[in-house]
C-alpha positions in Angstrom: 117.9 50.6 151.9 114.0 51.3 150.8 113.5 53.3 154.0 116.4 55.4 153.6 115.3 55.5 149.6 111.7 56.8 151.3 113.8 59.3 153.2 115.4 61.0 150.8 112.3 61.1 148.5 110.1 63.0 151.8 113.5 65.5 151.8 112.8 66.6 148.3 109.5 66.6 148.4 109.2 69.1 151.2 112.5 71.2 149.4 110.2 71.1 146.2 107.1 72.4 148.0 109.0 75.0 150.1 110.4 76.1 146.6 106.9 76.3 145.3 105.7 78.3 148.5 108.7 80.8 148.7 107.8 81.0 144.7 104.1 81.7 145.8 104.7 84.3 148.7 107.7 86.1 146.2 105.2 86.9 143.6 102.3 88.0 146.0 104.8 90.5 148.3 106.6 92.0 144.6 107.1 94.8 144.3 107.2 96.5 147.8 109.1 99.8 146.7 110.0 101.6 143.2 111.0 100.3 139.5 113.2 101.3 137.2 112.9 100.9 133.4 115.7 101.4 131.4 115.5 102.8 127.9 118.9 102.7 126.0 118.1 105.6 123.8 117.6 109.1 124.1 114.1 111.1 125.5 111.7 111.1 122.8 112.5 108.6 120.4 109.8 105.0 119.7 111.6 103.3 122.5 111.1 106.1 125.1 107.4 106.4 123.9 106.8 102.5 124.5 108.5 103.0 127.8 106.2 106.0 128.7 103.3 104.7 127.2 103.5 101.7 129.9 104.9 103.2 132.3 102.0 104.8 133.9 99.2 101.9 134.0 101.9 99.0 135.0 102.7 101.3 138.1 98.8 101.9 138.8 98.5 97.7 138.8 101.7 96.9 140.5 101.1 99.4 143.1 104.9 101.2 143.0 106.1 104.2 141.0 108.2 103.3 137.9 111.0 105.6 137.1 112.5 105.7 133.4 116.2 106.2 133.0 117.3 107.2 129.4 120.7 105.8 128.9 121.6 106.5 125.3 125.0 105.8 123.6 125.8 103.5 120.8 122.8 102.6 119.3 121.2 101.4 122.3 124.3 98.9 123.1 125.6 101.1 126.5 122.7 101.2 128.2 121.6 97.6 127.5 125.2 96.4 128.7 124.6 98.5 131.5 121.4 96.8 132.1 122.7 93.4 132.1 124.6 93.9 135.2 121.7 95.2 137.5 120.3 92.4 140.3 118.0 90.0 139.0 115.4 91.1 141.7 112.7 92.6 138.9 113.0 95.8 140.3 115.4 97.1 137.1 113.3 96.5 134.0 114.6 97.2 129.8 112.5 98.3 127.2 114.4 96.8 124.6 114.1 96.9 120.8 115.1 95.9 117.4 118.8 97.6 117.4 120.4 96.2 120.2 118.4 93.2 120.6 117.9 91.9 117.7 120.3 93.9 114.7 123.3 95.0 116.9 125.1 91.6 117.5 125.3 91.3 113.6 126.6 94.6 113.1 129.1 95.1 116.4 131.9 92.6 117.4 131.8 94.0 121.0 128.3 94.4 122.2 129.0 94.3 126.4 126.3 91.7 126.4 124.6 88.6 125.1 121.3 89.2 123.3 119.6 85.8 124.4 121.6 84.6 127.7 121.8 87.5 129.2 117.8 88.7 129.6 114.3 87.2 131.2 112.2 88.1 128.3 109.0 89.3 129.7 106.1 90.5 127.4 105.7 92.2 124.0 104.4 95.3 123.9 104.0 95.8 120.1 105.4 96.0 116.8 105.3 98.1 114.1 105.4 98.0 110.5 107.3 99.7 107.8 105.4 101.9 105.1 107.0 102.3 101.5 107.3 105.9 101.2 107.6 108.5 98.3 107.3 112.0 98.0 104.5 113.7 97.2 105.0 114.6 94.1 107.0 111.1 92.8 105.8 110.4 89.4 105.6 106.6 91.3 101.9 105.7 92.3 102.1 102.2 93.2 105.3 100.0 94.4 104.7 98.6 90.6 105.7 101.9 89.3 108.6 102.5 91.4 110.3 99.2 90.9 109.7 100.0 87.1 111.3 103.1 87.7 114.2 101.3 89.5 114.7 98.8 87.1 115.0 100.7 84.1 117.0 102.9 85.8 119.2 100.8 87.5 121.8 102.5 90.3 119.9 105.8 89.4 117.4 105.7 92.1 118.2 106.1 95.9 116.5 105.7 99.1 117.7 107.1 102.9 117.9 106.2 105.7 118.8 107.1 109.6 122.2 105.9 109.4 124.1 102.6 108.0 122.7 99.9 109.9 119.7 101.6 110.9 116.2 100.0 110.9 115.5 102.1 107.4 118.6 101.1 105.7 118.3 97.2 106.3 114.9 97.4 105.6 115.6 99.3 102.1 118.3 96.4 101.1 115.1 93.4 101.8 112.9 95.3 100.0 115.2 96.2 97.1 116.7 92.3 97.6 113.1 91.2 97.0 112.3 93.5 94.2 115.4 93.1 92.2 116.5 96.2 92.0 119.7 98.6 92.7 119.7 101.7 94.4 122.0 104.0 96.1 121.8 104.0 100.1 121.9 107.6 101.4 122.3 108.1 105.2 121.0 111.0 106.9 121.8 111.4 110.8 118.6 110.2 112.2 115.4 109.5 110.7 114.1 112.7 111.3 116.5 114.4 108.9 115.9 111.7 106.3 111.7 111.8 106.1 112.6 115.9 105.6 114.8 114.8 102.6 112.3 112.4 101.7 109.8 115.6 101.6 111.9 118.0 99.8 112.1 115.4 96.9 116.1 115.3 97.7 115.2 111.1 98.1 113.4 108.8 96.0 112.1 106.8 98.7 112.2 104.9 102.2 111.0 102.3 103.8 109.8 104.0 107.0 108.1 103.2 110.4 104.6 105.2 111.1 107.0 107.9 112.2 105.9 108.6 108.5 102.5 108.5 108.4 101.6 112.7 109.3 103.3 113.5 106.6 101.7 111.0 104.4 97.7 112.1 106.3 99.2 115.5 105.1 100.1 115.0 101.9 103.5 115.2 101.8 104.5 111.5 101.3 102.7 108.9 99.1 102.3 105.7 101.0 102.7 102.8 98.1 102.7 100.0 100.5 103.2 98.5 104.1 105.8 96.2 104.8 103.5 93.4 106.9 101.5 90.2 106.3 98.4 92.8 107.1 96.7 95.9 105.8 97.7 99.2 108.3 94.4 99.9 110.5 95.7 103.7 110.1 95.9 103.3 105.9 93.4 100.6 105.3 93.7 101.1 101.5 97.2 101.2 101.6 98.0 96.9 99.7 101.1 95.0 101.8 103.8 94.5 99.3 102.7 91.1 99.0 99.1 92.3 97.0 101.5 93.9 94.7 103.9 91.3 93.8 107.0 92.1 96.1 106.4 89.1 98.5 108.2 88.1 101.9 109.3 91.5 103.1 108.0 92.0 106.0 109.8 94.9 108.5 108.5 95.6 111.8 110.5 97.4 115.0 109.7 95.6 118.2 109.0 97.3 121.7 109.6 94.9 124.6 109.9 94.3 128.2 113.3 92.6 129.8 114.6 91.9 132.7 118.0 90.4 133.9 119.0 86.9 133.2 117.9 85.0 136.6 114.9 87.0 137.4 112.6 84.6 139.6 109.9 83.4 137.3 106.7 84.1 139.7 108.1 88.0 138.8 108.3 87.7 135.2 105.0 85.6 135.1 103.3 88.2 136.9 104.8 91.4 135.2 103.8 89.2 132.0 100.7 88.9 133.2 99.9 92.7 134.4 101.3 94.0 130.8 99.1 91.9 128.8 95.9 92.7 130.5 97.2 96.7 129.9 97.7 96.0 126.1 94.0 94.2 125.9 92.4 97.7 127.3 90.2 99.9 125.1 92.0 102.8 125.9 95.7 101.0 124.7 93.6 99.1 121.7 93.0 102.3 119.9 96.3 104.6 120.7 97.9 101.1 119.4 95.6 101.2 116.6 96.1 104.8 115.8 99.9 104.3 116.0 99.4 101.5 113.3 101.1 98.8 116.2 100.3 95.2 116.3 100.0 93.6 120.0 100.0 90.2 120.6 99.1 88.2 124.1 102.5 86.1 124.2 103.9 84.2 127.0 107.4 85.2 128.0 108.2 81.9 126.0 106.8 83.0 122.8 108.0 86.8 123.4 112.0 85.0 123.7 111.2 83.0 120.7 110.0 85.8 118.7 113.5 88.2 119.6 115.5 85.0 119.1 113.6 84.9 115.3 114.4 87.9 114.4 118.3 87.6 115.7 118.8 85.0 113.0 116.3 86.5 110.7 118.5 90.0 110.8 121.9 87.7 110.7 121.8 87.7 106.5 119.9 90.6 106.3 122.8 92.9 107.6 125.1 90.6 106.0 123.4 91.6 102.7 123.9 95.3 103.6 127.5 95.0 104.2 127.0 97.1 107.0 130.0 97.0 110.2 129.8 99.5 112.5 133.2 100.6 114.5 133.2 99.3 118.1 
């Protein structure tokens, strides 16, 4: 009985240590031909800029070309669905984000995927914060003013956004939540639309990504404050809205890299590996830093905790916006 006990301990130690040298040779022979990165959303947008903007280096370390497909349609959901159902082979990569990673399973009954099981998390790129905006000529000069403003004032006030459920609208109901204060939600289609209403004065103020800050360098906004447990390295005298009293609101839109649920781990380990060392360059440090973005070196642990965070963390916050959106 102890010999045939001995046996079958040898059999798994060899399987074990032909696991770990299959593991070994995957991750020094990947990738021997092209990669694809998905980006749910249209040309041009912050996701498509991530994906571009890591595009080019991660191809120069790994050694293959990387091809982006834009796959837009609802909000980022059809191309991340579409996503889900590629080989788990890390040759198909996601650039996933805020909306249909983290926001869209609160806000759509029918998603075509699920936001945890259904994805090797593989590296953070960065994350942005928001900016409390005004226009220029707002008699506001300070988040104190506005919420003055707002309070005497109540359901007089309003503040746009890209769309219900958008990154700006949720991030105008914590804001307004934390200040105490009601205002009327205005949706413009995009955010585009709504920073040029913000301009023309047709808005009394947003809570915007850095998307907003040339029109603030140009003084056509007011920056009052930025929405992060940190000062902006682009508006260093720009207080967080916890120096001026509004604490806990803290909005940021997160840039990531995914890949199917199943991926071998020597594949996500290294593609974690080759994306941090990008992020800790000179050359990335300070377009980061001029973009206002916040890069962290996170495991693909701590990158899956982070989304999984921010899941629940969005859960009451679109509950609190009573925003549904039609499957």
């Amino acid at each position: 009985m102890e010999r045939g006990w001995r046996s079958t301990m040898q059999r798994w130690c060899l399987g074990v240590a032909m696991l770990a040298c299959a593991a070994a040779a995957l991750a020094q022979t990947y990738p021997s031909k092209p990669i694809r990165m998905i980006v749910p959303w249209p040309p041009g947008g912050g996701v498509d800029t991530a994906a571009r903007l890591i595009s080019q280096p991660l191809s120069e370390r790994l050694g293959q070309p990387i091809v982006i497909e834009n796959r837009p349609g609802v909000a980022g959901n059809l191309g991340t669905a579409q996503f889900t159902k590629e080989p788990a082979d890390g040759y198909t990569l996601l650039m996933g984000s805020l909306s249909p990673n983290a926001v869209n399973p609160h806000l759509y009954s029918k998603l075509g995927f699920d936001p945890v099981k259904d994805f090797e998390f593989v590296a953070l790129m960065y994350y942005v914060p928001s900016f409390l905006v005004v226009p220029a000529n707002s008699p506001a000069n300070s988040a104190k003013d506005l919420v003055e403003m707002a309070r005497k004032n109540p359901g007089k006030l309003n503040f746009g956004s890209g769309g219900v459920g958008s990154s700006q609208h949720l991030f105008g109901v914590m804001f307004n939540t934390a200040a105490k204060i009601d205002a009327v939600h205005v949706t413009y289609k995009g955010t585009a639309p709504a920073e040029a209403a913000l301009v023309a004065g047709q808005i009394d103020y947003m809570i915007d990504p850095p998307t907003a800050l040339p029109f603030v360098t140009s003084g056509r906004m007011k920056a009052l404050a930025v929405a992060s447990k940190q000062r902006s390295v682009s508006l260093p005298d720009v207080p967080t809205l916890d120096e001026v009293g509004i604490p806990g609101v803290y909005t940021s839109t997160f840039y990531g890299i995914m890949a199917p649920a199943g991926t071998p781990k020597p594949i996500v380990d290294r593609l974690n590996k080759e994306i941090n060392a990008i992020l800790q360059t000179p050359d990335m440090q300070a377009r980061l830093a001029k973009a206002s973005a916040q890069s962290h070196n996170w495991s693909p642990q701590e990158f899956a905790d982070f989304v999984k965070g921010e899941i629940e963390r969005y859960r009451e916050i679109v509950r609190l916006s009573g925003a549904k959106q039609v499957d």
